[in-house]
C-alpha positions in Angstrom: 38.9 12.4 14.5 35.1 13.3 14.1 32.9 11.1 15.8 29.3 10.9 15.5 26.9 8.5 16.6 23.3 8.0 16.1 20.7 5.4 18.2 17.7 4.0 16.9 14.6 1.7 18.2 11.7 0.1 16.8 9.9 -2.4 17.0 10.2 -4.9 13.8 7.6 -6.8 12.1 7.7 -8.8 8.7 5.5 -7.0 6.4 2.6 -8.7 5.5 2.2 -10.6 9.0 0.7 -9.6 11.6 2.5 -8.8 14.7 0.7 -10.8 17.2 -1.8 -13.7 17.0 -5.2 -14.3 19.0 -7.0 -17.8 19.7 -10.0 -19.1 17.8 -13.1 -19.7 20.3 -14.6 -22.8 19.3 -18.5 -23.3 21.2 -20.7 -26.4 20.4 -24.6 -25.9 20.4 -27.5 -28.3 19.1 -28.1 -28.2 15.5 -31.6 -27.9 14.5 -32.8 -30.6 12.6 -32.8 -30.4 8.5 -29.6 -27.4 9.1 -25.7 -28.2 8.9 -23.5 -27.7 11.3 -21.1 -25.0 11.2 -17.4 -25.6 10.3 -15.1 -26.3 12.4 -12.3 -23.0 12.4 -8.8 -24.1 11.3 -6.5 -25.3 13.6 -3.9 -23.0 14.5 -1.0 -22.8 13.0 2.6 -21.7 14.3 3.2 -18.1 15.1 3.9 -15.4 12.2 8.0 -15.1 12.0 8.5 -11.5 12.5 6.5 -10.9 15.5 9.9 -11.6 17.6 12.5 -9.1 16.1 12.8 -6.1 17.8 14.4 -3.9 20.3 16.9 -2.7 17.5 19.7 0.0 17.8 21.7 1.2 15.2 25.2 3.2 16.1 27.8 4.7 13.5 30.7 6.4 13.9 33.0 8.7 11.3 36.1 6.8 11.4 38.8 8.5 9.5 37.6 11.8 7.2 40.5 10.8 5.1 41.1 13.2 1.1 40.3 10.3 -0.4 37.9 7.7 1.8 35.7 8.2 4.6 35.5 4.9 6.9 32.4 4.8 8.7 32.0 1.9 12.0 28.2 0.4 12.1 26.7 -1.5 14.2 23.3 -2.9 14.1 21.7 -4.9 17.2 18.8 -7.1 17.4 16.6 -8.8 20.1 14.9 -12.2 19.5 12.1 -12.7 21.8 11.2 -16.5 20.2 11.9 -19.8 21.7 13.5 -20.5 18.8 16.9 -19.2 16.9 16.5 -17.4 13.8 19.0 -16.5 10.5 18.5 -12.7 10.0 20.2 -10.3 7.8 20.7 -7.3 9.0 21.0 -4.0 6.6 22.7 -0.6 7.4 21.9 2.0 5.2 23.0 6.0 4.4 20.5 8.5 3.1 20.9 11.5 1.2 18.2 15.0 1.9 16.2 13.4 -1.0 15.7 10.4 0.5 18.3 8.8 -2.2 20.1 5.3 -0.9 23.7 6.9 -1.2 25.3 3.7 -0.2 24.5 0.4 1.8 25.5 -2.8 3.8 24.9 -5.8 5.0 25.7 -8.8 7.0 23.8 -12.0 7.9 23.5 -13.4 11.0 22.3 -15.9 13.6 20.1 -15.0 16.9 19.6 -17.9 19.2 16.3 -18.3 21.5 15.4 -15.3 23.5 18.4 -13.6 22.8 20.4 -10.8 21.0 23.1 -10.7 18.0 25.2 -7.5 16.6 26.2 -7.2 12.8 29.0 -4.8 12.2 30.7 -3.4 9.3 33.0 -1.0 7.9 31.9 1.0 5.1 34.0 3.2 2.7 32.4 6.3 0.9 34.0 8.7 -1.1 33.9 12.1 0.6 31.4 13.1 -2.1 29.3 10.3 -1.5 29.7 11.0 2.1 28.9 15.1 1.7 25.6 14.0 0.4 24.4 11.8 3.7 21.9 13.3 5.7 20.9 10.1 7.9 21.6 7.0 8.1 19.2 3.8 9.5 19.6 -0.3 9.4 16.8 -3.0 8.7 17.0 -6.3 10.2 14.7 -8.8 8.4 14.3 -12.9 8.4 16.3 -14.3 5.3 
């Protein structure tokens, strides 16, 4: 049996959103007569989703090198650092040399407050699909 097994980390944001939010200052001073005042800033709204996946580690592992399939184990764990559970879907992924998807997965999933959740899959290549991977990562994004 040939075993291999890669880790990743990062540190996931939502594209588009910012990763972490600051506080509007909000100072009153006299008006001078005949001028408007200013306006008053927005209020704030809730925190950006994405700014609480992260801590992510992907693992695979060569199954069964088989004539005819190759059975590959993934694995993709997430950390969710809000005080509130979120629906993620979670997307494993092998790469050929030319940075060509070769073949993907994925699985949807739940990750309650301040807590963590694992997707896992098998996926079957053929073993000239699988001659062609070069590296393999996983996504996990809000659905």
């Amino acid at each position: 049996m040939v075993r291999c097994v890669f880790v990743v980390s990062a540190l996931l944001c939502v594209v588009g959103v910012a990763c972490s939010r600051g506080t509007a200052n909000n100072t009153s001073a006299a008006t001078p007569p005949g001028t408007r005042p200013a306006a008053a800033p927005a209020p704030a709204g809730p925190p950006p989703q994405g700014h609480c996946l992260g801590d992510l580690t992907i693992t695979s592992n060569v199954l069964r090198p088989e004539p005819e399939v190759v059975v590959i184990d993934w694995a993709i764990d997430v950390a969710n650092s809000c005080a509130e559970p979120h629906d993620i879907r979670a997307t494993y992924q092998a790469w050929s040399a030319d940075n060509v998807l070769v073949q993907s997965d994925q699985r949807d999933l739940s990750i309650e407050a301040n807590g963590r959740a694992t997707a896992s899959g098998l996926m079957r290549m053929t073993p000239e699909a699988w001659a062609r991977v070069t590296h393999r990562s996983g996504v996990a994004q809000f659905r």
